[in-house]
TORDOKE-606879 format. One record per residue: residue number from 1; residue in one letter; chain; x, y, z of N, C-alpha, C, CB in turn. Coordinates in steps of 0.2 Angstrom, whole numbers. Glycine has a CB too. Layout:
+-----+------+-----+-------+-------+-------+-------+-------+-------+-------+-------+-------+-------+-------+-------+
: seq : type : mol :    nu :    nv :    nw :   cau :   cav :   caw :    cu :    cv :    cw :   cbu :   cbv :   cbw :
+-----+------+-----+-------+-------+-------+-------+-------+-------+-------+-------+-------+-------+-------+-------+
: NUM :    A :   A :     X :     Y :     Z :     X :     Y :     Z :     X :     Y :     Z :     X :     Y :     Z :
...
+-----+------+-----+-------+-------+-------+-------+-------+-------+-------+-------+-------+-------+-------+-------+
//
This chain:
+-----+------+-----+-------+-------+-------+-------+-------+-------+-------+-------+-------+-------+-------+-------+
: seq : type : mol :    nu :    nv :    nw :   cau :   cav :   caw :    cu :    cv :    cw :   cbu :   cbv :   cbw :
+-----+------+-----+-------+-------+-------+-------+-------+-------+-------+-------+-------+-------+-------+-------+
:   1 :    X :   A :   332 :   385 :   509 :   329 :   392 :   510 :   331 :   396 :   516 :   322 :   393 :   508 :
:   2 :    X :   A :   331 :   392 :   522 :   334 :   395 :   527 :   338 :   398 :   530 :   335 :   393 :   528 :
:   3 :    X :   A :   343 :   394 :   525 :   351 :   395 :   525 :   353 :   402 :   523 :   354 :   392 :   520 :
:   4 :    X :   A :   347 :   405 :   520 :   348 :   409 :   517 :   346 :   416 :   521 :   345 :   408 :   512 :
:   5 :    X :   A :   342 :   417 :   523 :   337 :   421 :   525 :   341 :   423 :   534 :   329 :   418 :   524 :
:   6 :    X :   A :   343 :   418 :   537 :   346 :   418 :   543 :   354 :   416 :   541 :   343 :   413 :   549 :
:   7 :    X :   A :   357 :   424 :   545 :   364 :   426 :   544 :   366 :   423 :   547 :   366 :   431 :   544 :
:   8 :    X :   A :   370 :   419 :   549 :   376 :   415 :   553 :   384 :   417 :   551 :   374 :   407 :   550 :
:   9 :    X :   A :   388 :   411 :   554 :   394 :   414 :   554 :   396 :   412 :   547 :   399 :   411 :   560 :
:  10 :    X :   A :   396 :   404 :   544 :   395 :   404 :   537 :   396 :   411 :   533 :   389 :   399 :   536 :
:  11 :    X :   A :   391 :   416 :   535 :   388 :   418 :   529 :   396 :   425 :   530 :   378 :   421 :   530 :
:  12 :    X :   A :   395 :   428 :   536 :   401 :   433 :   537 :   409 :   430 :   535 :   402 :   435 :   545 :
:  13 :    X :   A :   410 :   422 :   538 :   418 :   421 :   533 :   414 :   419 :   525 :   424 :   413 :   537 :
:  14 :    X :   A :   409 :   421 :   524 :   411 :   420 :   515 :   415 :   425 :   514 :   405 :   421 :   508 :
:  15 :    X :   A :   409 :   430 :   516 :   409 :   439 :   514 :   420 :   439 :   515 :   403 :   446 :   521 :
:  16 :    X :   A :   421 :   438 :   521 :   428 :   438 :   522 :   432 :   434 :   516 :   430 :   436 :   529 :
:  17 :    X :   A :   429 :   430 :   515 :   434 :   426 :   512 :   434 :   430 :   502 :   430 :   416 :   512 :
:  18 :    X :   A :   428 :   433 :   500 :   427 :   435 :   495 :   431 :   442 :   495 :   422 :   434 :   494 :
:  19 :    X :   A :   433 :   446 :   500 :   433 :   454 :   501 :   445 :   453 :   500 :   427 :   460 :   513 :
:  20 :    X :   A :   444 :   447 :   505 :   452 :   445 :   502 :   455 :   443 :   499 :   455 :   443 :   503 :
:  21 :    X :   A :   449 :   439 :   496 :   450 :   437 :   487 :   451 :   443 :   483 :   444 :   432 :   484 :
:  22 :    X :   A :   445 :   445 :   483 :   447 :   455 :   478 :   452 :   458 :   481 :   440 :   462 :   478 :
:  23 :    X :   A :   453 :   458 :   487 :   460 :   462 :   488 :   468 :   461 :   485 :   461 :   462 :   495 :
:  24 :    X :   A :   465 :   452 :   485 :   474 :   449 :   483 :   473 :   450 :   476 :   475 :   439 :   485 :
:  25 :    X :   A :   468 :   451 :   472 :   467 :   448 :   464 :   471 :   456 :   461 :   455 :   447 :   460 :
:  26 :    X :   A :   467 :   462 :   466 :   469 :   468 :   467 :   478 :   470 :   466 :   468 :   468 :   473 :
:  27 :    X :   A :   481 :   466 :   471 :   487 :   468 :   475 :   490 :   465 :   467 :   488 :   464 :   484 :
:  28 :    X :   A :   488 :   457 :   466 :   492 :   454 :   462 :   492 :   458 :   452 :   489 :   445 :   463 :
:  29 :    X :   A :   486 :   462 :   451 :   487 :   461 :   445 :   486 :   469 :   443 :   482 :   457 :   442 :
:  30 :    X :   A :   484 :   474 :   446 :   485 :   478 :   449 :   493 :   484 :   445 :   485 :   475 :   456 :
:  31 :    X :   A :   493 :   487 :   441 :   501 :   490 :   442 :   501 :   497 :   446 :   504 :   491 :   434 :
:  32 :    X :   A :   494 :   501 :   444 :   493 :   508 :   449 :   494 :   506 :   456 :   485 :   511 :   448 :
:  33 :    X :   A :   499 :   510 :   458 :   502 :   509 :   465 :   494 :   510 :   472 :   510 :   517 :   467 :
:  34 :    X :   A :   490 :   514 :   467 :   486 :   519 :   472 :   480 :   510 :   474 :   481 :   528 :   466 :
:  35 :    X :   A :   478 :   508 :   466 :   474 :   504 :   469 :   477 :   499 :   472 :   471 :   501 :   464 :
:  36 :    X :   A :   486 :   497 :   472 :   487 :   492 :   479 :   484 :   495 :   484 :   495 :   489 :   481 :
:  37 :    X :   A :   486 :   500 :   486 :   484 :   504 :   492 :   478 :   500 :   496 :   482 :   511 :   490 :
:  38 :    X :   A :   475 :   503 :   491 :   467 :   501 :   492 :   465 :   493 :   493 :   463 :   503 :   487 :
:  39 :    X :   A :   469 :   490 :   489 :   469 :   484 :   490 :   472 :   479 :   497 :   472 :   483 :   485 :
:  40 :    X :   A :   478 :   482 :   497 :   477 :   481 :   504 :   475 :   482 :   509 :   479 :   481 :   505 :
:  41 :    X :   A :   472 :   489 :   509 :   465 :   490 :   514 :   460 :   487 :   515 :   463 :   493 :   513 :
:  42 :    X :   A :   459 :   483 :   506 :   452 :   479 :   508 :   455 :   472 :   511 :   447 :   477 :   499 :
:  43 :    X :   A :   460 :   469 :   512 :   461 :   464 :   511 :   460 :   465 :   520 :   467 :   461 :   507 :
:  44 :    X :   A :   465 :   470 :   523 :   466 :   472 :   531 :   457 :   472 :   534 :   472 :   483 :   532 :
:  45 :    X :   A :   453 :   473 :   530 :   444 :   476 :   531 :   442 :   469 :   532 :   439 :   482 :   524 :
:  46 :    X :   A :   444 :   463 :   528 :   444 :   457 :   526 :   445 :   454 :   533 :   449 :   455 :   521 :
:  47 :    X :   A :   449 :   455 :   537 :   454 :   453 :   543 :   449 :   454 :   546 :   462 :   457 :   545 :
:  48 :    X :   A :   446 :   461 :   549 :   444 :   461 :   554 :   438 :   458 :   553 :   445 :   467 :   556 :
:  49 :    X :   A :   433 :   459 :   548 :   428 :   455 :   549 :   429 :   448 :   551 :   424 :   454 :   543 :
:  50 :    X :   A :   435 :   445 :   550 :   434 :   437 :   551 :   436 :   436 :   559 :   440 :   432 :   545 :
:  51 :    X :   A :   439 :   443 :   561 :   442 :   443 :   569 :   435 :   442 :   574 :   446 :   450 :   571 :
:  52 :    X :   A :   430 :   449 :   569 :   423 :   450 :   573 :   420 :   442 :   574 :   418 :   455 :   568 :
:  53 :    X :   A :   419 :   440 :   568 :   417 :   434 :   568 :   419 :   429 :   571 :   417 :   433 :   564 :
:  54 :    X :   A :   424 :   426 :   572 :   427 :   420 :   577 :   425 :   425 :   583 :   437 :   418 :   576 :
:  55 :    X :   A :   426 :   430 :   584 :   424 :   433 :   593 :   418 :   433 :   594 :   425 :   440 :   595 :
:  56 :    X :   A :   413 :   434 :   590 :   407 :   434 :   591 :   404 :   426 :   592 :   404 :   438 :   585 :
:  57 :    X :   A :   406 :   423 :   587 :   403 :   414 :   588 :   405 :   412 :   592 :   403 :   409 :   583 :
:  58 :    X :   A :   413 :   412 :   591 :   418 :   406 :   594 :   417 :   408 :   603 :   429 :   408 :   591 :
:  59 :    X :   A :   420 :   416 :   603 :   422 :   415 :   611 :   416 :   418 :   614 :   428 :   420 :   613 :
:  60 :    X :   A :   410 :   422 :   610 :   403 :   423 :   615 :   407 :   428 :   617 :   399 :   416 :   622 :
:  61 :    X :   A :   413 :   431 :   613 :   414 :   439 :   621 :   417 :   444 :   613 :   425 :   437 :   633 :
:  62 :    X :   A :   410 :   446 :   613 :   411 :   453 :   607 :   414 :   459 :   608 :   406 :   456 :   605 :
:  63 :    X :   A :   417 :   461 :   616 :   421 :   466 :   619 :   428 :   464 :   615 :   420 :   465 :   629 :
:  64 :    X :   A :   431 :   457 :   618 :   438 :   456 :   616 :   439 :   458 :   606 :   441 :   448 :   618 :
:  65 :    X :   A :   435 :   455 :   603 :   436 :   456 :   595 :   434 :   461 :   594 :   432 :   452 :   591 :
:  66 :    X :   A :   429 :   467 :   597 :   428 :   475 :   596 :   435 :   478 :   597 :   423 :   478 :   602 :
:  67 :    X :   A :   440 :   476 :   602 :   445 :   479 :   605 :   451 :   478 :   598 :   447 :   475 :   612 :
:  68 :    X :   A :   452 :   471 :   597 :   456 :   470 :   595 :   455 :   473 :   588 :   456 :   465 :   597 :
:  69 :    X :   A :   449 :   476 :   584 :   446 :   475 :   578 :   449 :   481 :   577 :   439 :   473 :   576 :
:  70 :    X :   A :   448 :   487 :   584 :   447 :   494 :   582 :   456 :   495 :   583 :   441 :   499 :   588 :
:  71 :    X :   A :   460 :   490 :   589 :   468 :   493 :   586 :   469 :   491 :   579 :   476 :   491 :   591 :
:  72 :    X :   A :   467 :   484 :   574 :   469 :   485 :   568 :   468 :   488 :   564 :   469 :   481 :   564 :
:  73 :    X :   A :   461 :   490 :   565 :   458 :   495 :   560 :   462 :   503 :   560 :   448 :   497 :   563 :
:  74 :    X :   A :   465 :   506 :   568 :   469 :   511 :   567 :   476 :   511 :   564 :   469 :   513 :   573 :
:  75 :    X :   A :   478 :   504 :   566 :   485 :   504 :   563 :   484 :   503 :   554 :   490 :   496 :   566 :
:  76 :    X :   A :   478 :   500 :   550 :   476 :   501 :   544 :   476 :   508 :   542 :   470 :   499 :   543 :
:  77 :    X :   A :   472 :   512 :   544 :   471 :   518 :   544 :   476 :   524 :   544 :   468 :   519 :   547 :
:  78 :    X :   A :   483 :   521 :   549 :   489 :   523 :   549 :   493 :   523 :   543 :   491 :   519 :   552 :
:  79 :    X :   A :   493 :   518 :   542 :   498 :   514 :   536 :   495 :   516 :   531 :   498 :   506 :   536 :
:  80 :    X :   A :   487 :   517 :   527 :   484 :   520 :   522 :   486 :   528 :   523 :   476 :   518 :   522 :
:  81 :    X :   A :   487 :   531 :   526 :   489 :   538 :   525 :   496 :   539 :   526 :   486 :   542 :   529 :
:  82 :    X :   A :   501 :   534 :   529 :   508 :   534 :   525 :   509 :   534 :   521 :   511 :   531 :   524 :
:  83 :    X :   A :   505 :   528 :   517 :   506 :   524 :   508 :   502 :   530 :   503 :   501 :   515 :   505 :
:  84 :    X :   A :   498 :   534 :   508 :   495 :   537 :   502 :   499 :   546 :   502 :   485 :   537 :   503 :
:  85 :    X :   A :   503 :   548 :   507 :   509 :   552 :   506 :   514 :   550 :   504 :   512 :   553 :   511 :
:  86 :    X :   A :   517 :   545 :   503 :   522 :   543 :   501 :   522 :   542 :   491 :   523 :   537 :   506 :
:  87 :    X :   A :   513 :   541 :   490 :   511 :   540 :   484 :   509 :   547 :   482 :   505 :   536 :   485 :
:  88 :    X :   A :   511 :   550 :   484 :   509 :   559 :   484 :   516 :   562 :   482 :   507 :   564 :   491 :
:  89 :    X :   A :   520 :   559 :   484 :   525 :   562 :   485 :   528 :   561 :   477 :   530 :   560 :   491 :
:  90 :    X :   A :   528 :   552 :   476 :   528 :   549 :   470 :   526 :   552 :   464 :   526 :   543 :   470 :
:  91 :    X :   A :   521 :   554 :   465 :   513 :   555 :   459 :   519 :   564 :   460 :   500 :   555 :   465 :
:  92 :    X :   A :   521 :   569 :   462 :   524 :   576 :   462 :   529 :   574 :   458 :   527 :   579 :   469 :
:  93 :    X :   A :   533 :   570 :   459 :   540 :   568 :   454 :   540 :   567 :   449 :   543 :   563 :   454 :
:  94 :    X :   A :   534 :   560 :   446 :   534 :   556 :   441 :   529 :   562 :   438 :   531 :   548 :   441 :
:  95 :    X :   A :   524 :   563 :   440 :   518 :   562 :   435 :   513 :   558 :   434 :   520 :   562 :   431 :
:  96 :    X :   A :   514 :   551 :   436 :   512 :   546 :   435 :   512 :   543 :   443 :   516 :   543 :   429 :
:  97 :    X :   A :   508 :   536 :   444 :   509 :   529 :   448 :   508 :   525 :   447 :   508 :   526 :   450 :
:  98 :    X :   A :   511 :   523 :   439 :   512 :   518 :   437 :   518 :   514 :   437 :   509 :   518 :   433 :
:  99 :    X :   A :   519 :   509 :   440 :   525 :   504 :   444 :   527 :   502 :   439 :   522 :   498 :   449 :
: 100 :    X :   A :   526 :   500 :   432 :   532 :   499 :   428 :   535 :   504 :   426 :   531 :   496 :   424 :
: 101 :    X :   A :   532 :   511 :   424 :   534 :   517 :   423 :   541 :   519 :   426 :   530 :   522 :   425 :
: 102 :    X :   A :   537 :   520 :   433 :   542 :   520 :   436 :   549 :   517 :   437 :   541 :   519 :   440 :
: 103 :    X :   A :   548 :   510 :   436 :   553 :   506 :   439 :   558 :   508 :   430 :   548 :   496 :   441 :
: 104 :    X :   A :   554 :   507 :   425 :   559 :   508 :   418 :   562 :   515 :   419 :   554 :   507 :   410 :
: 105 :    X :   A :   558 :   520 :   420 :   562 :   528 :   422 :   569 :   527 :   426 :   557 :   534 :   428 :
: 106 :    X :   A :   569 :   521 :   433 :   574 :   522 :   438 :   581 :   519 :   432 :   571 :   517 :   446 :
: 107 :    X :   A :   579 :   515 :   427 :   586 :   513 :   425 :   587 :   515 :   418 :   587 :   504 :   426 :
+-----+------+-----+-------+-------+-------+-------+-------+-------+-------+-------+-------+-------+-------+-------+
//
């Protein structure tokens, strides 16, 4: 019962290990371009919790894994409004974002 009630590092790489699991299950089964997106967001949100975490237990210095959390988190947030321009632009053409649509329209 312990175990339970006091959060430890165990308990943050589950949560990481479970938010990259739905991102991959996501990415893999997924045909709506929009939900990879997101999917790969979650999996990149996945990343940084597990960075926080080894920084926080492993090295006792929560400054370096803050630092490092917030340039992936920008370059995430980058990249998500690339894919989701570039998914705009898609979605103006087609009509649609759906990846086999697509892919059978091109040939």
């Amino acid at each position: 019962m312990d175990v339970i009630f006091n959060i430890g590092m165990l308990h943050y790489l589950v949560l990481s290990l479970l938010l990259f699991m739905t991102g991959l299950l996501g990415v893999l089964i997924s045909r709506n371009m929009l939900r990879t997106v997101m999917s790969v967001f979650l999996m990149t949100i996945s990343v940084v919790i597990n960075f926080l975490t080894f920084g926080c237990y492993c090295d006792r210095s929560l400054e370096n894994a803050n630092t490092m959390c917030v340039f992936i988190l920008i370059i995430a947030v980058v990249q998500a409004i690339i894919a989701l321009v570039i998914l705009y632009k898609i979605y103006r053409a087609n009509e649609y974002l759906d990846a086999e649509k697509i892919k059978d329209k091109e040939n």
